[in-house]
N, C-alpha and C positions, 0 to 999 in steps of 0.2 A: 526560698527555693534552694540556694543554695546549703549543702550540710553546715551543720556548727562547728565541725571540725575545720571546718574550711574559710568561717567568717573573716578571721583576720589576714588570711593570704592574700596577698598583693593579685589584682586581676591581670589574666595574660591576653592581649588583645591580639589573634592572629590576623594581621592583615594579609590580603591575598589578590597581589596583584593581577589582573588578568584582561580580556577583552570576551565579547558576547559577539561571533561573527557570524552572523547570517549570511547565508555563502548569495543568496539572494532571494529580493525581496520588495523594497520598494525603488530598486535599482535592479536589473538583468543582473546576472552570474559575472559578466567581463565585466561588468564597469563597478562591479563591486570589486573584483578582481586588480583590478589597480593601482586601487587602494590599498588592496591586501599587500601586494609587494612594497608601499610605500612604509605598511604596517611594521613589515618584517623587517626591512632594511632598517629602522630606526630601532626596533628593538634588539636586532643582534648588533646592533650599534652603543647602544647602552652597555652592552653585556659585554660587547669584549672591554668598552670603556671604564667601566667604573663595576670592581669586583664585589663591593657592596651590595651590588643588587642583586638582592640572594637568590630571588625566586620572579619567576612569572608565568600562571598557569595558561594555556591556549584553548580553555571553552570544553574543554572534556570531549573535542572529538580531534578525528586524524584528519580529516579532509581538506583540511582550511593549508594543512603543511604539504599533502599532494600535491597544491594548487600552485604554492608559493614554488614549489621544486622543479615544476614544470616550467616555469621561467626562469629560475634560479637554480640549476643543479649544480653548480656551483656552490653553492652553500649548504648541502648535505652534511658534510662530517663538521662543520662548524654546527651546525641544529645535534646534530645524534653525539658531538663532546657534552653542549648544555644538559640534553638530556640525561646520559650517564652523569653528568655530573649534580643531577638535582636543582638546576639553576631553569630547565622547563620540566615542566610534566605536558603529558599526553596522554589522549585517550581517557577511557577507554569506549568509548564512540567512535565510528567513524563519521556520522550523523549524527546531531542531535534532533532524535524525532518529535513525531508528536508518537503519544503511545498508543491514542486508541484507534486511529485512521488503519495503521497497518498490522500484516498479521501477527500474532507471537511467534510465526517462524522468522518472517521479518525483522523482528526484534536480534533475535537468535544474531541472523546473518548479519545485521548490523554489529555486534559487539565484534563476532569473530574476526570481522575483516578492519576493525578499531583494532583490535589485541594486536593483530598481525601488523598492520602500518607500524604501530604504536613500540611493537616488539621491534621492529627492523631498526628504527627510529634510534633505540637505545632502552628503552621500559614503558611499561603501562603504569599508568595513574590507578592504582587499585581501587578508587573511588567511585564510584555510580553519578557522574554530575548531570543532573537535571537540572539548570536554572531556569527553562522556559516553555517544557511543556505546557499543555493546557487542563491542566490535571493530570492525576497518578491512576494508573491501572492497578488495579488488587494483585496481580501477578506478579509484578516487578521486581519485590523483594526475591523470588523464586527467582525467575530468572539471572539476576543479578548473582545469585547464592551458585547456578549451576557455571559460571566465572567466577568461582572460589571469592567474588565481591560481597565485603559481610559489611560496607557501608557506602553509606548513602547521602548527598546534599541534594534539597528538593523546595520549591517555590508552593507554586501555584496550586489552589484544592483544597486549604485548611478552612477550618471554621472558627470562631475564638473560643471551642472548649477546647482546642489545643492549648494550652498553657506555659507550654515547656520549648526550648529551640533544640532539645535532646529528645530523643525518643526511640523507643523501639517498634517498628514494623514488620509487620507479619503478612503473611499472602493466606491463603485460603489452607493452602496444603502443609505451614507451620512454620514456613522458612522464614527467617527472619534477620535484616538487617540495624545496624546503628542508624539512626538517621539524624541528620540536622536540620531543622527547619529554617530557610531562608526569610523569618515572619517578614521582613520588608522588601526583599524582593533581590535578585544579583547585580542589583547596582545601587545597598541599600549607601553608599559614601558619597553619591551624587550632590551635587557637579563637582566633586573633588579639587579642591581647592588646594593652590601652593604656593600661598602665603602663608610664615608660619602660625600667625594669632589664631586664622581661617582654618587651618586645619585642626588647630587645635580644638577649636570649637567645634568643627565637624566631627571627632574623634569623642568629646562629651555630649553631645547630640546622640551618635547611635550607645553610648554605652548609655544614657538614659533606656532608651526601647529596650534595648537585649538583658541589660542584666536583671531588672527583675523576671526575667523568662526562664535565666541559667539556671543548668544542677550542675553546672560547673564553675571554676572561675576563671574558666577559658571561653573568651568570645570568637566569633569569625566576622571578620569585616572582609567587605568585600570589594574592593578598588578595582572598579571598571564597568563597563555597561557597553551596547550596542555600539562597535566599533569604534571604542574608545581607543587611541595611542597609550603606551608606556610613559609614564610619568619619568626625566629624569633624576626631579630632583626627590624622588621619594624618599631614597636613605638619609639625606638630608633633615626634610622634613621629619623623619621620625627618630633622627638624634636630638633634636629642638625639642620634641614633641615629651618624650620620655626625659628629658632633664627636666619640666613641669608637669610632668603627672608623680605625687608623691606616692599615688594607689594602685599605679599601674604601671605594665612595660609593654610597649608596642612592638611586635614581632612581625618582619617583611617575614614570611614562610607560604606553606603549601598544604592543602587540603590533608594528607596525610599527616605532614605535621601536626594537623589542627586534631584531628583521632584519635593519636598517642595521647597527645595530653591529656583528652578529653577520656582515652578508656582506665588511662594511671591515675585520675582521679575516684573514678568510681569503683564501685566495693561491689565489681559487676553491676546486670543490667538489670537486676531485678528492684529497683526502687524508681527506674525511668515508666515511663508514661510507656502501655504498650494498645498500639493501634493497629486494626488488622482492617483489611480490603481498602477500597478504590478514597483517593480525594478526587471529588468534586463538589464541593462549594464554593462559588463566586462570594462568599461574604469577606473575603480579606483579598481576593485577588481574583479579577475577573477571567473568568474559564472558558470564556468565548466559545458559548456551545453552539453559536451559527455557524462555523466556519467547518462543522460536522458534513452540510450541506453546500456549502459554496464549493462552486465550478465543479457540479457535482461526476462532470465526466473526467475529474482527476482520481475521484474515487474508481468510480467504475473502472477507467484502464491500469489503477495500482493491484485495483480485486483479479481482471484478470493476469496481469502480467504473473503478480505472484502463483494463483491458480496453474499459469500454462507451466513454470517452470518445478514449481513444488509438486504437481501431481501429476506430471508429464515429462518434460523435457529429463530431469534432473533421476526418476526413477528409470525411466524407458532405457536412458543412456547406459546407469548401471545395469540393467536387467541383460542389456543386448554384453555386456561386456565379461559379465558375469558365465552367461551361454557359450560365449566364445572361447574363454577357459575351460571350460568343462568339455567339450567338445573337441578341441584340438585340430589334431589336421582333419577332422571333418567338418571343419566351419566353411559356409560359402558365402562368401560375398554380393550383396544380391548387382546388379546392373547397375551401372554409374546413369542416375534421374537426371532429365531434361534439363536444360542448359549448360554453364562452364563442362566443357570437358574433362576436367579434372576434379579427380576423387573427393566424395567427403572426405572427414578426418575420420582413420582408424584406430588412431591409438589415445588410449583412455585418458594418458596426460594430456593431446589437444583439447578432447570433450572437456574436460574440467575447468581447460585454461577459459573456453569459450561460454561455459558456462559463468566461473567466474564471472569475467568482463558484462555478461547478461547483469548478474546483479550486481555489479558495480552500475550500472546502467540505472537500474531500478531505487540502489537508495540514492542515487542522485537526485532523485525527485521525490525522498522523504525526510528533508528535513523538515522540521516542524511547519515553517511560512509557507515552505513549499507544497505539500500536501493538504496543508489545508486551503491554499486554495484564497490568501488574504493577501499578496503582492500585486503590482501592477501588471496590465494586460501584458507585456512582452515577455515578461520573468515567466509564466505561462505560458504562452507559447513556446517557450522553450523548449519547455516542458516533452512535448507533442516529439518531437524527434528521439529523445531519449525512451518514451514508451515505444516506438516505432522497430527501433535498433532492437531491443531489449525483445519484442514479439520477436524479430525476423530469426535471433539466434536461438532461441524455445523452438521456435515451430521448424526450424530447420534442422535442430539436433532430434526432435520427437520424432518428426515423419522419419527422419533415416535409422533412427532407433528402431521404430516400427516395420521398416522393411526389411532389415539387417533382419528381425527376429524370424518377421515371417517368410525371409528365405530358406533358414533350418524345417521348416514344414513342407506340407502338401501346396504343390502347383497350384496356379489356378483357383486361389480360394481370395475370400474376403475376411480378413483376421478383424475382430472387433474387440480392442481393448478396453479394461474395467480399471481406473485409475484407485478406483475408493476399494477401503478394508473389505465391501460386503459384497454378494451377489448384486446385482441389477438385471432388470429389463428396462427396457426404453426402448425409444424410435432413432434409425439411424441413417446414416445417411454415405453414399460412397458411388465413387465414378467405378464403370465396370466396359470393359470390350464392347463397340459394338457386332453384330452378327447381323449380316446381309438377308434379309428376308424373316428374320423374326425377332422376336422383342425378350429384356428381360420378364419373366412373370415370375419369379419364387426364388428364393434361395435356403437350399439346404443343408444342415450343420451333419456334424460326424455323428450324431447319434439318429441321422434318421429323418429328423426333425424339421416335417415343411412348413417355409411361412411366405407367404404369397408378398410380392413387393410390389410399387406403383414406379410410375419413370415420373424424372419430375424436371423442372426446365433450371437451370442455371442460373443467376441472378434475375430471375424472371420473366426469363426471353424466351420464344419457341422455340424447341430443336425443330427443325427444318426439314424433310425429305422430299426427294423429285421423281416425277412420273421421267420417266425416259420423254422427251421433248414436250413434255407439259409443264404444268404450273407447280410454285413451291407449296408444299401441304403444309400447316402448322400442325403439332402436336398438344394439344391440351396440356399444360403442367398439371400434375398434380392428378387427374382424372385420365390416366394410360393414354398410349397411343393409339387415336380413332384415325387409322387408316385406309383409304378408297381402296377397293381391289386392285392391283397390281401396284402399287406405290411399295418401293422399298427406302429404307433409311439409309440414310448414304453418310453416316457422319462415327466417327472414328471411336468415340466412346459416347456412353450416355449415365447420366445421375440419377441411382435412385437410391426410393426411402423403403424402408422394413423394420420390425420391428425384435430383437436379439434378444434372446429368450435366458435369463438366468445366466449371465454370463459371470462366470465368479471373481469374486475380490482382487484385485491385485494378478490379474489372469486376462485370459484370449478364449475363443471361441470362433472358433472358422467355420463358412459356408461356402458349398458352392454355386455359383449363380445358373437356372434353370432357363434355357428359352423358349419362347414357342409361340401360339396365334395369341396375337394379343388382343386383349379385349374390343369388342365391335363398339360399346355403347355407353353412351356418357351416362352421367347422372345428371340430373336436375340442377342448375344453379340457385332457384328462386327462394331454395330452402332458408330457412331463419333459424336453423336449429341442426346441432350434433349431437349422435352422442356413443357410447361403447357401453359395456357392461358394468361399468362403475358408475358413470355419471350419463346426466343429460344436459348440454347446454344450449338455452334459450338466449335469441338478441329482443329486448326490447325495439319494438319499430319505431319509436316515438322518440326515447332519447338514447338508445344504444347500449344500455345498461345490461347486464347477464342477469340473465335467473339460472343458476347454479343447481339441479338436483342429485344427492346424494343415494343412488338407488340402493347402495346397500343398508342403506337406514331408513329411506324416506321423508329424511328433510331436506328441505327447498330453501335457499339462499338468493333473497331476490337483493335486486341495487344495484349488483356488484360492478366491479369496472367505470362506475362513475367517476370521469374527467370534471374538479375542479380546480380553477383559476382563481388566484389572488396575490394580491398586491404587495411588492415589497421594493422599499425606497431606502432601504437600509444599503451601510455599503460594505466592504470586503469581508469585515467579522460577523455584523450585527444586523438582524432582522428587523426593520421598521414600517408597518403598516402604512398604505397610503391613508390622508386623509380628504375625505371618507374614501374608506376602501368598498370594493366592488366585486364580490364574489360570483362567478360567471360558472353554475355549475350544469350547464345543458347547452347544447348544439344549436346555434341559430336558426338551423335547416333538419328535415326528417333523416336521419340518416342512414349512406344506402350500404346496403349487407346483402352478400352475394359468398356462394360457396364457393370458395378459389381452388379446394381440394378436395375428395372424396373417394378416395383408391380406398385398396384393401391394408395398406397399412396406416395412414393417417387421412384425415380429415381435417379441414379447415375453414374457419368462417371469417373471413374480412371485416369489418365495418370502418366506415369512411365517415367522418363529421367533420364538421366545420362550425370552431367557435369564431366569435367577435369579440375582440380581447382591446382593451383598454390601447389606446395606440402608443403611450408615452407620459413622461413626467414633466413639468417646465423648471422653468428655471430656478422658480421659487419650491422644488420639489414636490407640487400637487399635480395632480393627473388633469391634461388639458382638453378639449372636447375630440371627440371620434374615435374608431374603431379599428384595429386591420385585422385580417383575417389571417385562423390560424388553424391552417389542418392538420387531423389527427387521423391517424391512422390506425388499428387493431386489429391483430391476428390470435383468434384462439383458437387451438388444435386438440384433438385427440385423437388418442392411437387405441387398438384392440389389444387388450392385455397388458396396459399401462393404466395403475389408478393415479394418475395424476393430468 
């Protein structure tokens, strides 16, 4: 592997001391936290002690040094000296994610606020360090490439036609990094021994593995694993170690260092191994592709957090600030909303600071163990306040971004924003004035354009109105206000749905709300079936299943919406069938479907089942006699003039 020019060179072993900190994991965030400061205080301990020890890398992200400073700020410029002085590296992570869980904007915002920590700090680690994802994304090297990062150290995802611990990686679009293959993993020096005989032997142990892999005669070792401590007698051991190696010289150094050597060797990149798109192969390192699906509502509120603030919060803010410059002294302010008295933030440095802090919120629950969803139940729960926090600051900067904008317009309208590059229609939904003695019926846009809307109830409750010293009327959700003669609505606003016609890309479209007699007559509940000019959908009476038709084709989609149950005894990462498992793919009972909605702008079908699901595992993990009951619940809707 290695060139001929190169045979008789003495091999260069970079060691590379470091630690792999899971900020939390099979320990909550504090009480891994603890430790972390026991961590630090023993390695800036070493560092001012003994000037030998050249180098120690901190895991390739910033977060771990946030953590430590918040107890410590006191030892700030003692960290940002090491750093200037190359005795730590940092970054450029702030998280070490997993890659495919969150979005490549995510990605994005993770490096940037690594670069920045990492920059205040004293320098970035110009390195891409991956030791623990669970597989490589085909993008990465691109990404990585738009942070001026032209290399890469990375684990997990090979298969054994990689041959080489050098290589070059490619993304789809051409970008392409150096990379080093971790073949035995970032803690391949394990259990790091220091005794010298021990280490010595540890030291011809991986130069067995790696060097027949090298195109270089530069190895990378790798000294440390999952919150390992600082070795102090490393320099030690490696003056011992290099007075008996007559072929080699062991170098305490740093991922960068390990580069240089590694790029002055080669006669460029074109005789390395070049590899383009995604690693995922479990055949040299397991990729844990259960943990995809575990605690899957950690997925769902990362999809939306990310969702509210990248196509909402983050544009609406710029768009309203944007308007207000242009504008000038004709910008108005709209009315300080319902509760604290005192003002949103108007100026564009708070939105951003607040913003920030949202996704600092956000990748605090992507690092890799975290997101996927494989720690213990409390490290999890944690969890839950940070997506919470993270909503409250999106949805509080969008709505007032939203009103700010549509204060500059016409009174009295309902503004319907389009987050995505293209036109839309779709069904919408918005609280509007109520009006004494009649009802919303329509709402119409600036060009003209009526479309008939339905009032609809609030988390599922009836709006409420009273006869003058009679009884309370309900209101039908979903199926207008079927009102007795003389009954007026006595309540201050009301919610309804409509359906917002071509509303374009990255734009608004306003209506205004229409009142008048409101419908006298219900529809029928009994129905088992909706449909609009696109489709038809049909409930199975027997087991709740849809038959799906396609009107503007003519084909019919029967099955669909089939609820099944099955067994899994596996735990935090890994999927394990019960045995014998018991596949439960129908409703114990008939189940009942009832039209919850049928206005003119949406329609609605319920169904209600109830399975008998396996009640439990024992001890010996097989599934033990009986049943509990588990209800399900389905809403499917259609709107007029939406195919979907």
């Amino acid at each position: 592997m290695v060139p001929s020019n190169q045979s008789s060179a003495r091999w260069r072993i970079m060691l590379v001391p470091h630690t792999h900190w899971d900020r939390e994991w099979y320990f909550p965030f504090q009480r891994y936290r603890t430790r972390l400061v026991g961590f630090f205080d023993l390695l800036l301990e070493i560092l001012e002690r003994d000037p030998e020890y050249k180098h120690f890398m901190l895991d390739g992200h910033t977060i771990l040094v946030e953590d430590y400073l918040e107890v410590r700020p006191d030892r700030r410029e003692l960290i940002e000296r090491y750093v200037r002085e190359g005795r730590l590296t940092v970054g450029p992570w702030y998280v070490i994610p997993d890659e495919f869980l969150p979005s490549g904007e995510a990605l994005v915002r993770n490096l940037l606020r690594g670069h920045r920590v990492a920059s205040d700090l004293g320098g970035v680690m110009g390195v891409g360090y991956l030791p623990d994802p669970f597989g490589q994304i085909a993008h990465l090297p691109a990404i990585l490439s738009g942070f001026g990062i032209e290399r890469c150290v990375f684990w997990r995802g090979t298969d054994a036609s990689l041959d080489s611990t050098e290589l070059v990686w490619e993304s789809p679009d051409g970008s392409a990094v150096l990379a080093k293959h971790l073949r035995d993993g970032y803690g391949n020096a394990s259990p790091f021994p220091v005794e010298e005989e021990a280490f010595v032997e540890k030291i011809e142990e991986i130069r067995a593995l790696l060097q027949p892999l090298a195109r270089t005669r530069t190895l990378l070792m790798m000294w440390g694993s999952d919150h390992v401590p600082p070795q102090p007698e490393l320099p030690a051991l490696i003056r011992a170690a290099n007075a008996r190696l007559p072929d080699a010289e062991i170098v305490q150094g740093s991922l960068p260092q390990l580069f240089d050597e590694v790029e002055a060797q080669l006669d460029g990149r074109g005789r390395l191994p070049r590899w383009r798109g995604e690693f995922r192969s479990g055949q040299l390192s397991n990729v844990l592709p259960g943990v995809l699906s575990a605690r899957m509502w950690i997925k769902q509120r990362t999809f939306a957090c990310e969702q509210l603030l990248t196509r909402w919060a983050e544009p609406l803010s710029l768009w309203a600030d944007l308007l207000r410059a242009r504008l000038g002294e004709a910008w108005r302010e709209p009315p300080v909303p319902a509760g604290p008295a005192s003002p949103p933030p108007r100026e564009a440095a708070s939105e951003a600071g607040l913003l920030d802090r949202a996704w600092r919120l956000l990748l605090e629950n992507q690092p890799h163990d975290s997101i996927c969803g494989c720690g213990v139940d409390q490290t999890h729960a944690e969890m839950r306040p940070r997506f919470d926090q993270c909503e409250q600051i999106g949805e509080d900067l969008a709505h007032q971004a939203m009103r700010r904008i549509g204060e500059q317009g016409p009174g009295e309208r309902v503004y319907v924003f389009n987050p995505l590059p293209g036109p839309r229609t779709d069904y919408v939904t918005v609280v509007v004035p109520a009006t004494r003695g009649a009802a919303p019926v329509a709402v119409v846009d600036d060009e003209g354009r009526r479309r008939p809307c339905q009032l609809l109830a609030s988390d599922g409750a009836s709006l409420a109105s009273r006869r003058a010293g009679g009884p309370v009327v309900s209101v039908a959700p979903g199926l207008g206000p079927v009102l007795p003669e003389g009954v007026q609505l006595l309540v201050d606003r009301l919610t309804i749905g409509f359906v917002a016609d071509d509303v374009p890309g990255f734009g608004y479209r306003t209506y205004a709300v229409e009142y008048g007699e409101p419908p006298k007559q219900r529809a029928s509940r009994s129905r088992r079936h909706i449909e609009n000019e696109f489709f038809r959908v049909e409930v199975n009476a027997r087991n709740g299943t849809l038959t799906v038709t396609d009107r503007r084709t003519g084909v019919r989609y029967r099955g669909l919406n089939r609820v099944v149950d099955g067994g899994d005894r596996g735990d935090e990462y890994n999927y394990c069938a019960p045995d014998p498992d018991v596949l439960i793919d129908a409703p114990a009972a008939l189940p009942r479907v009832r039209l919850v909605e049928d206005g003119p702008a949406r329609s609605t079908l319920e169904v209600r089942m109830t399975y008998r699901l396996p009640a439990r595992l024992g001890p010996d993990r097989r599934r033990v006699r009986g049943t509990v009951a588990c209800p399900v619940r389905v809403l499917v809707g259609l709107s007029p003039g939406v195919p979907r």
